[in-house]
Every structure is written in C-alpha cells, then in structure tokens.
N, C-alpha and C positions, 0 to 999 in steps of 0.2 A: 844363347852364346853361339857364335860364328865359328865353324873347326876349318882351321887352314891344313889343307894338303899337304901341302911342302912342308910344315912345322920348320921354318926357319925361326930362328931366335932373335926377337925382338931385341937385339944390341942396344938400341938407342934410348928405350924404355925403362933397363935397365941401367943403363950409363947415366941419365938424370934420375932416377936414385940412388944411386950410391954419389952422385954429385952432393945431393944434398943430406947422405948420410943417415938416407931414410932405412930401417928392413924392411922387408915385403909384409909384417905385419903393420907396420907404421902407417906404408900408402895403402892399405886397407882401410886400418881406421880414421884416417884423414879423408878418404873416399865417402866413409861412413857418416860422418858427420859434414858432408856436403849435400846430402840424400833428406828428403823428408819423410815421412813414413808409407807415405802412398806413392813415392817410388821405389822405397825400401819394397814392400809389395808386389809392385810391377817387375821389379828385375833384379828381387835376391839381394842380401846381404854379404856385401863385400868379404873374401877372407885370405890370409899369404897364401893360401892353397890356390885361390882363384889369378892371384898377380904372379904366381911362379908360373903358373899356364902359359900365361899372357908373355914373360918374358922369353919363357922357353920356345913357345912360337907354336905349343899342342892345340893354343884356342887364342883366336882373336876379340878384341873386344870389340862388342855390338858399340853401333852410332851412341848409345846412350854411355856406355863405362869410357869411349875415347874424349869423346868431350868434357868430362868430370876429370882424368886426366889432364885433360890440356887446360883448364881450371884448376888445378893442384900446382902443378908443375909450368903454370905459365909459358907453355909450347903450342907450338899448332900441330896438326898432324903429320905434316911431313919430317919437323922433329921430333917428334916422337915416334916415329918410327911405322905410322898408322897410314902414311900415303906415299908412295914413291915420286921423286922428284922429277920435272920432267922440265927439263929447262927451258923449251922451246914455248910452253903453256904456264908460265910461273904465274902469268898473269893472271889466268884463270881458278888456277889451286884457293879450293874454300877452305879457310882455314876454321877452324872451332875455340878460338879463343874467346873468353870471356874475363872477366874484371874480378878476381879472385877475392880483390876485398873489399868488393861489392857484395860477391856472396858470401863470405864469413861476417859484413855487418847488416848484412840482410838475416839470417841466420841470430846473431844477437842481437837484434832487435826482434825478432818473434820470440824468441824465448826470455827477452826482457817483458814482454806483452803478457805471458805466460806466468813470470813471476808476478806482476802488478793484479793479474787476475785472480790468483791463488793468494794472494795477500787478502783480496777483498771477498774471497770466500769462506777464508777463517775468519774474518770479519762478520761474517752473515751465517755465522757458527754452521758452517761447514769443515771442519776439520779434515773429514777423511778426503772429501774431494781435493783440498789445499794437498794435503799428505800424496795423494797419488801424482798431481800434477808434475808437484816438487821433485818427488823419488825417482821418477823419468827422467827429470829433465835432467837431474842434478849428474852424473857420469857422464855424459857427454860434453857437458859444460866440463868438467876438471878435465875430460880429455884434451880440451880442445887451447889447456892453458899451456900446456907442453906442444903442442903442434907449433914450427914455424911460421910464426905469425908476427905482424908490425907489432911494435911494443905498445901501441895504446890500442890495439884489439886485446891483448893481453890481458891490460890490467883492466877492461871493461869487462873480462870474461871472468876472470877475479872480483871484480866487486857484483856482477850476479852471482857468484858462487857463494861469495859472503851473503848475497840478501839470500840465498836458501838455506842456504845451515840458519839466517837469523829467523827464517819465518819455522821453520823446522823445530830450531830452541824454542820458540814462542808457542808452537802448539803441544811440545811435549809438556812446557812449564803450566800452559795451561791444563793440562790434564793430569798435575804434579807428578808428571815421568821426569825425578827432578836430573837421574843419569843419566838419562838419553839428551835431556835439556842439556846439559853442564857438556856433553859430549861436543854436540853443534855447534855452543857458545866456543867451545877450543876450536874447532874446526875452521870458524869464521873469522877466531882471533888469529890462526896461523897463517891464511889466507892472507889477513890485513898487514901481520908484519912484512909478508913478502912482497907488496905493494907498492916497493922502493919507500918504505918508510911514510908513507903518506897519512897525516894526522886525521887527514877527512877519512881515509879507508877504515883507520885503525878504531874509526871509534862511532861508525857511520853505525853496525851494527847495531847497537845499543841505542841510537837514538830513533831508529826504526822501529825497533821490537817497544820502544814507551809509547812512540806517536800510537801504533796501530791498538798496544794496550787501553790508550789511554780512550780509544776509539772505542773499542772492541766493550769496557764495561761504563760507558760515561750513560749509560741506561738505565745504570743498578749499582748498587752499591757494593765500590771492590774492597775486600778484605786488604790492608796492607800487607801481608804475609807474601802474595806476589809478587806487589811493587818493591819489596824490599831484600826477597828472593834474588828479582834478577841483577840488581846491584850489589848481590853477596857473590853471585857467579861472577857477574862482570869486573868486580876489584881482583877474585882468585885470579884471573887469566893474566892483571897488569904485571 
C-alpha cells in the first residue's frame, strides 16, 4: 500500500460511489470478485476498512487496487481521482480503463469451467472433490447476482448458481443426505423463479441432476428409490 503525505481526501473516489449507491463494503466486495486467488494473495483481500483509507486520502491505492477500480467504476484515473489533470498533456494521461464486462464474463466463464468440471468429478465418484469445488465457488457467485451488473450477466450468474445447488442436491441425494438434498433442490428452485419467470431456468435443474444421474449409475444397476426420490423433492418445490 502507497501512504500519501498530505492525506487529502480522495473526493472523487467517493463521489462515484455513492453515484452509484454503493457502501465502502459493497466496493470491496465487488473489488473481491474481480480478483483471482493468486492475486487475492499478491495484494490482500479487499475490505470497507481498506476503501475508507483510500477515500480519506490516509493510503492510496497501489497501480494494482486503481485499475480494479477503474474496472468497477468504468473511470480512468484522473476520474477517479488517482491522477491529477494536466491539461496541457491530456494527450499523454495513461488512462487504466479496461472492459468491465469482459471481466465479469471472463470471470463466469471460468467458474462455468469450474462447475462442468465438478459435475464430471461426481461423475467419476468423486464427491468430495465436486463438494469442495462447488462450496468455494458457490458465495461469490450469489454475491455477484446483487452486484450492478447487465441483466444477462445476471441471469447467467443465476443459472450457475442453480447448476451448484443442482449438483450439490445430487451429491447429498446420492449419499441419502435426503435434507441437505431437499435444502439445495429449494435453493435452485428460488433461484429459478427469480429468473424473470424463465421455463428453461425453472426446470433446467432437474433435467441436469437425471442426465448426470442417469450417467453416473448406467454401469450398475440403480435402485429406483433415487430416481423416484428426486421427482418427490422436485414436485414438493412446484
């Protein structure tokens, strides 16, 4: 972290948040879910403790937190408050914008990778490996259905979240944890209704957890009691 002398008060930092009605905990974890794990690593875990610094003017952000800002907030640095303007040289001023929602579907797309992978590792009766992928991943995904975001990053962050509660229900059911099952199956159906009503969302769930089922014992001989299980959860949720 960079500590400014003068601690003048990043105005302008603060001014495009509260524009967009964010708290200093909000652009933190909007920060947070910009970050991979191996720059989570390199330089710390964003928190409103660290963004009040920054507007107060006690600590400036290093070249890596201002460009993840100016990717949040769709600003360069002289709007934001991070380079002073110099009008004779406008031409010169580097600015650090990048394509914001290039990086949030860059971002769901590796964690769509993530679930197709964990899909096919409970497939290949790994369970707890699927189990760890999913539990990571799955919180920052629901964070990131609340973050201002275009409406169809939305509802694409929504229906991975439905495929983890479905692969989630599918390995609890497979291991007749039938309340933890029944838990995920609501979790995926609430998900789905809030989907703008979307028939493919609502019911995507379910035809997931048979295909992978159907995958998963077409080796051995499955007991109906599962196949008919999860059609008993699936009607409770209609």
């Amino acid at each position: 972290m960079v500590y400014d002398a003068d601690r003048n008060p990043n105005e302008c930092l603060s001014y495009h948040r509260k524009l967009h009605h964010w708290t200093q905990e909000e652009v933190a974890d909007a920060l947070y879910c910009l970050c991979d794990e191996v720059e989570l690593r390199g330089h710390g875990v964003p928190d409103k403790n660290m963004v009040s610094k920054w507007e107060r003017g006690k600590n400036t952000p290093s070249p890596f937190w201002q460009k993840k800002l100016c990717t949040l907030f769709e600003k360069n640095a002289v709007e934001l408050g991070f380079i002073q303007p110099h009008l004779d040289q406008s031409s010169t001023v580097i600015t650090l914008v990048t394509d914001i929602n290039q990086a949030i579907n860059e971002r769901l797309d590796q964690a769509e990778s993530i679930i197709n992978l964990s899909w096919e590792a409970w497939f290949a009766s790994r369970p707890k490996l699927a189990t760890r992928e999913i539990t990571k991943l799955l919180p920052n995904l629901e964070r990131m259905i609340y973050m201002p975001l275009a409406t169809v990053q939305v509802l694409h962050t929504k229906e991975l979240v439905i495929r983890c509660h479905g692969l989630l229900g599918a390995i609890y059911l497979d291991a007749l944890q039938n309340d933890s099952a029944l838990y995920h199956y609501i979790q995926a159906h609430k998900f789905a209704e809030e989907s703008k009503g979307s028939e493919a969302n609502e019911t995507m769930f379910a035809r997931d957890w048979l295909y992978f089922l159907d995958r998963k014992y077409m080796h051995r001989q499955r007991t109906e009691t599962n196949h008919d299980l999860l059609f008993s959860f699936y009607f409770r949720l209609r």
